[in-house]
Every structure is written in C-alpha cells, then in structure tokens.
C-alpha positions in Angstrom: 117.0 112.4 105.7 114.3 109.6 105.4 111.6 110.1 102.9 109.5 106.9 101.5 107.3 106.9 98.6 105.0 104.2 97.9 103.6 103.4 94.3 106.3 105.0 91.8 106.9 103.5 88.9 110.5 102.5 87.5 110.6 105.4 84.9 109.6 108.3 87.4 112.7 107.4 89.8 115.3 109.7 87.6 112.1 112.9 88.3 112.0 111.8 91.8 115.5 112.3 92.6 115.7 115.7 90.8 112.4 116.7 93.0 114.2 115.7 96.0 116.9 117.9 95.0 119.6 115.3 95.1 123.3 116.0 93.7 124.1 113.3 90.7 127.0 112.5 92.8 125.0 112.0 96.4 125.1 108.9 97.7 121.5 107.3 98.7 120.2 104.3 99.8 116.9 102.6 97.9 115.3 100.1 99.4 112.6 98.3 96.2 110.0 96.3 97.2 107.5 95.2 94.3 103.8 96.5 94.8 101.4 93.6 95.4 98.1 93.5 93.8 96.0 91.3 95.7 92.8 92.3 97.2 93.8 93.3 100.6 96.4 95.2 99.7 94.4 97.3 96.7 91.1 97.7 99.1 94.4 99.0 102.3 95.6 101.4 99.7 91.7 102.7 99.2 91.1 102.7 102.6 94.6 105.0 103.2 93.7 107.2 100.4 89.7 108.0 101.1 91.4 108.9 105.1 94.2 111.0 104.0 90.7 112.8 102.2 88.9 112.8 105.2 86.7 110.0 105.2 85.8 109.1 108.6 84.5 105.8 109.7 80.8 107.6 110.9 81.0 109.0 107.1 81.6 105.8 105.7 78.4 104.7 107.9 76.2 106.7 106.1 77.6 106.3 102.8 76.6 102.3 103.6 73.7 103.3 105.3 70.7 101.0 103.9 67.5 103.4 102.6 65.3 101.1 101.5 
C-alpha cells in the first residue's frame, strides 16, 4: 500500500499511523520532505483545494468578473 499525505505536522504522525491502522511492529517506509512557503507553492495549494471543492475555471471567471 501507497498512501501520501501532504501538510501533517510532526506531532500528528503517531495519530496518523494509528488511523491507518498500522501494527507498532509494521515496517513502513516515510519519505519527509519540508513544506515550502513561498508564493507559488501557497497560491498551488489554494488552487488544489478550491478544485477538490468544485471550483471550476468558468466559476472562477465570474467570481473575477469586473461589474463596474
């Protein structure tokens, strides 16, 4: 099995595993690969989240549509 999850913090690894369902004595592999911050990646991570809740590029549009 191959699961990745992005964004988790250091101290919600132990819940994580337990969630998972994972044996204290299974081996795993864990790949950890520090979160950057800059711009592109923070407005990437919007842009995943506001799809994965349905935001569409022709409802974007009108969000950015100019009324004036």
């Amino acid at each position: 099995m191959k699961q990745v999850i992005k964004n988790l913090r250091v101290s919600e690894i132990p819940n994580v595993i337990a969630q998972l369902g994972l044996s204290p004595d299974q081996e795993v592999n864990l790949t950890i690969e520090e979160t950057s911050d800059d711009l592109l990646s923070i407005m990437d991570n919007i842009g995943e989240k506001a799809q994965a809740k349905g935001l569409t590029e022709e409802k974007l549009n009108e969000l950015l549509a100019d009324e004036s």
